[in-house]
C-alpha positions as CSV (number, residue, x, y, z in Angstrom):
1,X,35.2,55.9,-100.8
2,X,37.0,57.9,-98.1
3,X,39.7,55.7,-95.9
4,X,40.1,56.7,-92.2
5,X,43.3,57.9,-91.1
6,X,45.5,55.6,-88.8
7,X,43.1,53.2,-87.1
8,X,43.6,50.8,-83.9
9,X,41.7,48.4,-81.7
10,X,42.2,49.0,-77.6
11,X,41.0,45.8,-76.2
12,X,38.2,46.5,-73.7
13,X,36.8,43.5,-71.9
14,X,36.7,39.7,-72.3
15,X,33.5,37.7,-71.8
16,X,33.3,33.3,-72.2
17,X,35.2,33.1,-75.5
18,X,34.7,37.0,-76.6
19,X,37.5,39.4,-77.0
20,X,35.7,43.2,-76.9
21,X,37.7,46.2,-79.3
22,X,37.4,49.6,-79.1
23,X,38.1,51.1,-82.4
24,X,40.1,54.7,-82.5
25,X,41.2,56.6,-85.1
26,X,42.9,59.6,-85.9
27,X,39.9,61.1,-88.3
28,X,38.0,61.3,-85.0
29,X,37.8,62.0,-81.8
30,X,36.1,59.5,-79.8
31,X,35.4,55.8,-80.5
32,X,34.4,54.9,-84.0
33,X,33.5,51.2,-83.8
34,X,33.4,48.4,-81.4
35,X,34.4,44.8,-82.5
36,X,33.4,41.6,-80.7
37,X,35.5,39.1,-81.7
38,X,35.6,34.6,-80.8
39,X,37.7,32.2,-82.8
40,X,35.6,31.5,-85.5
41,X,33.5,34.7,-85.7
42,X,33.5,38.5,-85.5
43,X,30.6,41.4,-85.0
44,X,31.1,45.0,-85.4
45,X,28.9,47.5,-83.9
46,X,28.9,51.3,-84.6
47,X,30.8,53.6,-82.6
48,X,30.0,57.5,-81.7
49,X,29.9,58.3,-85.6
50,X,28.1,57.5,-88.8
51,X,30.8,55.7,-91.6
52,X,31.2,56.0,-94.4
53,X,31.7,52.8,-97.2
54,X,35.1,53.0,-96.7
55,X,35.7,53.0,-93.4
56,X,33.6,50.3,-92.8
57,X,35.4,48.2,-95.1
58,X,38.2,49.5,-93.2
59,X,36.5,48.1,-89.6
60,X,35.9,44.6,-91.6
61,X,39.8,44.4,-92.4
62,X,40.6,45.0,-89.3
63,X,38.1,42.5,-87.2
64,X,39.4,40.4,-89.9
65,X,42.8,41.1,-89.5
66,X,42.0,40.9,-85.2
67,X,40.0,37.3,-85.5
68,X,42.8,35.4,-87.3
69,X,45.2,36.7,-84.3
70,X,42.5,35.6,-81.7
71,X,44.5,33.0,-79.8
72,X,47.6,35.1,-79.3
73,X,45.0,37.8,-78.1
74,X,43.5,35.5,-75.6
75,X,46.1,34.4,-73.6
């Protein structure tokens, strides 16, 4: 399983009780995922690129890691 270099989420729009994430990395250039995140739920979407296993699991932790922290987000 390959592991992306440093990744982060740059929040892009909010919609009703959605947060939108960009997700960037290092290991490429342009947008590797987007994350659509509520309080009790999360969806990621593909980016620009085709993943590999582990960076996917990598875009789970982090929509994980992005849903618990939801209510500081939305304020």
């Amino acid at each position: 399983m390959n592991r992306l270099e440093y990744i982060w989420p740059e929040e892009q729009f909010r919609e009703d009780d959605f947060i939108v994430f960009r997700v960037r990395s290092l290991s490429y250039p342009y947008s590797i995922a987007f994350i659509k995140i509520s309080p009790n739920d999360y969806t990621a979407y593909n980016g620009d690129y085709s993943l590999k296993d582990g960076e996917i699991i990598a875009i789970h932790k982090l929509a994980n890691s992005l849903m618990d922290n939801y209510f500081p987000y939305s304020s």
